[in-house]
C-alpha angles and dihedrals in degrees: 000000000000129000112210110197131168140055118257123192107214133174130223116237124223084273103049099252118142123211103239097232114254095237096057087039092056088050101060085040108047112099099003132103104220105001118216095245090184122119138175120232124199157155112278117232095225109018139071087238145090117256111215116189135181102265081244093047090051085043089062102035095058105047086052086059092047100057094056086065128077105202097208085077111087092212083053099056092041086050093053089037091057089037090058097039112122083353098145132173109239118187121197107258114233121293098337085058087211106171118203116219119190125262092237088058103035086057086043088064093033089242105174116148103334135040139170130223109213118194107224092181093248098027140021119234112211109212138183106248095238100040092050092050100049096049096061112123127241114252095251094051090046088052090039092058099048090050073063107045115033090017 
């Protein structure tokens, strides 16, 4: 497993393609032959971001979240339909490393210009700049919540 750690500010070309940051790239590329570059991009559940994930992390994580279903139940099926939804598969493009997201999902996150990987350990949140800026959390509420939820 990879942990991804940092925050990385990126722009978006004329064609909507975004520079994987160096750091995440040496990461998937230190100690392995011929490293699996592939990632999955999509919608986050409670944010306003893109999830990107290691194709083996995604792997993993999915099929967590299936077996907990049972597809006979009509709830279930809508629930993974709407989780897989826009979800793509985006690789890093020769030495630039430029990735391609999709528009749909580009629109989804409200990417325009500027956007900001943001390593999550497991898994990299793309955010717009300013949206990711703008939702950081005072000191005290940051502190506040870990009393909570750590406590």
């Amino acid at each position: 497993m990879i942990d991804f750690i940092g925050e990385y500010g990126v722009k978006v070309d004329d064609k909507g393609r975004i520079i994987f940051p160096s750091a995440f790239k040496a990461l998937m590329t230190s100690g392995h032959e011929e490293p699996d570059m592939r990632f999955v991009v999509k919608a986050s559940i409670f944010a306003g971001c893109l999830e990107m994930y290691t194709y083996s992390e995604w792997v993993a994580r999915s099929e967590e979240v299936r077996s907990r279903l049972n597809f006979f139940n009509r709830e279930h099926a809508l629930f993974w339909r709407e989780y897989m939804r826009g979800t793509a598969i985006v690789e890093p493009s020769g030495n630039l490393g430029r990735i391609t997201i999709p528009k749909e999902l580009m629109s989804f996150a409200k990417i325009g210009r500027e956007a900001v990987f943001h390593g999550c350990n497991h898994m990299i949140e793309i955010w717009p700049k300013d949206v990711y800026e703008a939702q950081k959390l005072s000191r005290d509420a940051y502190e506040a919540l870990a009393e909570k939820i750590l406590g």
